[in-house]
C-alpha positions as CSV (number, residue, x, y, z in Angstrom):
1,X,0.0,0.0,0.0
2,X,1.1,3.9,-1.2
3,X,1.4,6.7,0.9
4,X,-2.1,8.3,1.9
5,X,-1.7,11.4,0.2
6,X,-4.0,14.2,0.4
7,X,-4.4,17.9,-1.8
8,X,-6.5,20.3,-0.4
9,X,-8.0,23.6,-2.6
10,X,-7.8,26.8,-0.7
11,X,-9.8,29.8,-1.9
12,X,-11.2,30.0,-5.4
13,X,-7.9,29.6,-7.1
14,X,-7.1,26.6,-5.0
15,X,-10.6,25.1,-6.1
16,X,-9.7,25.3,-9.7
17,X,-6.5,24.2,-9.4
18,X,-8.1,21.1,-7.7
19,X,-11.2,20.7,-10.1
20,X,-8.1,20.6,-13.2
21,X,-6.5,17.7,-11.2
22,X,-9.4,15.9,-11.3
23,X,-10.6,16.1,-14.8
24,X,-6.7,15.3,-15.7
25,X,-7.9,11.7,-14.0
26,X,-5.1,12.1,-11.4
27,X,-5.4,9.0,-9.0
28,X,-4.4,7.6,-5.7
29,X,-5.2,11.2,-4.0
30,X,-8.1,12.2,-1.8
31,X,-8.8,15.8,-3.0
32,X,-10.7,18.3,-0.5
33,X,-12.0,21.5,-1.1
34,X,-11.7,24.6,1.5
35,X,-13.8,27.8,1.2
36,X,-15.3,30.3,2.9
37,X,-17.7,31.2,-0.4
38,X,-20.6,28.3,0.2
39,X,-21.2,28.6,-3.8
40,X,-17.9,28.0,-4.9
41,X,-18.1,24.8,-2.7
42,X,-21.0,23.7,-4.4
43,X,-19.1,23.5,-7.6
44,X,-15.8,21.9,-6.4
45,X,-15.3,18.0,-7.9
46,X,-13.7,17.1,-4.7
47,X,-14.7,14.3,-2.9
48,X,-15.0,16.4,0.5
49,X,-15.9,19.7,0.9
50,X,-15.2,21.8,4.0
51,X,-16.9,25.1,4.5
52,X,-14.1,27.3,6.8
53,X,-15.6,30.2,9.0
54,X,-19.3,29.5,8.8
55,X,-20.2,31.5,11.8
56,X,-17.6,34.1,10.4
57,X,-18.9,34.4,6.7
58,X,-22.1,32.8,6.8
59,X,-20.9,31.0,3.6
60,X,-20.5,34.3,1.8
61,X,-16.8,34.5,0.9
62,X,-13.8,36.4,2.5
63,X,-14.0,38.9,0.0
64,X,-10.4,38.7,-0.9
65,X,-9.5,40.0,2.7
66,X,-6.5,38.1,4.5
67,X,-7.8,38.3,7.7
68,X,-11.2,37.3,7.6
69,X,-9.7,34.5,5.5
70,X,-7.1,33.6,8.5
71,X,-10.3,34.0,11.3
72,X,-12.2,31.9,9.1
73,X,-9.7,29.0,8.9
74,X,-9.0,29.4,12.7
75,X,-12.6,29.0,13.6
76,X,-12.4,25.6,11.2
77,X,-9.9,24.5,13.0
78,X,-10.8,21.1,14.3
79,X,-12.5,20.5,11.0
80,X,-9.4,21.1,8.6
81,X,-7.1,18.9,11.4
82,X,-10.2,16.3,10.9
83,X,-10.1,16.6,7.2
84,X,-6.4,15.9,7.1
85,X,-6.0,13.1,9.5
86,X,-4.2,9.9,8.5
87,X,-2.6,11.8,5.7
88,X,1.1,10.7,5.4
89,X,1.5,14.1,2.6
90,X,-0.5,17.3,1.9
91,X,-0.4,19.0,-0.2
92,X,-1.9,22.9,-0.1
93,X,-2.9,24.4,-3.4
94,X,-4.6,28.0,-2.1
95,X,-5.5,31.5,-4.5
């Protein structure tokens, strides 16, 4: 058995990037998505989808702003640690 190896899609760029993965037919890699917009989630390929800052954004996006981008993955926290677990690489793609 391979390494687990997971790629997670930060932000909208990091969505696309994923998304382009996928459709290439790049296997052996769980692919996650992370956003704070709820809508770009919706159209993310990956496999699991994590929504970062809910309370923060109520799903409506950072705007492009740093720090409500930084809040908003501190609040996920304990979901992003969950989402990664048992990984033996990540891999960030973010934008």
């Amino acid at each position: 058995m391979g390494a687990r190896i997971k790629v997670i899609g930060i932000g909208g760029g990091g969505g696309n990037a994923i998304n382009n993965m996928i459709r290439s037919g790049l296997e052996g890699v769980e692919f996650i998505a992370a956003n704070t917009d709820a809508q770009a989630l919706k159209s993310s390929e990956a496999e699991v989808k994590l929504q970062l800052g809910d309370e923060l954004t109520k799903g409506l996006g950072a705007g492009a702003n740093p720090e409500i981008g930084e809040a908003a993955a501190r609040e996920s926290a304990e979901e992003i640690r969950k989402v990664l677990e048992g990984a033996d690489m990540v891999f960030v793609t973010a934008g």
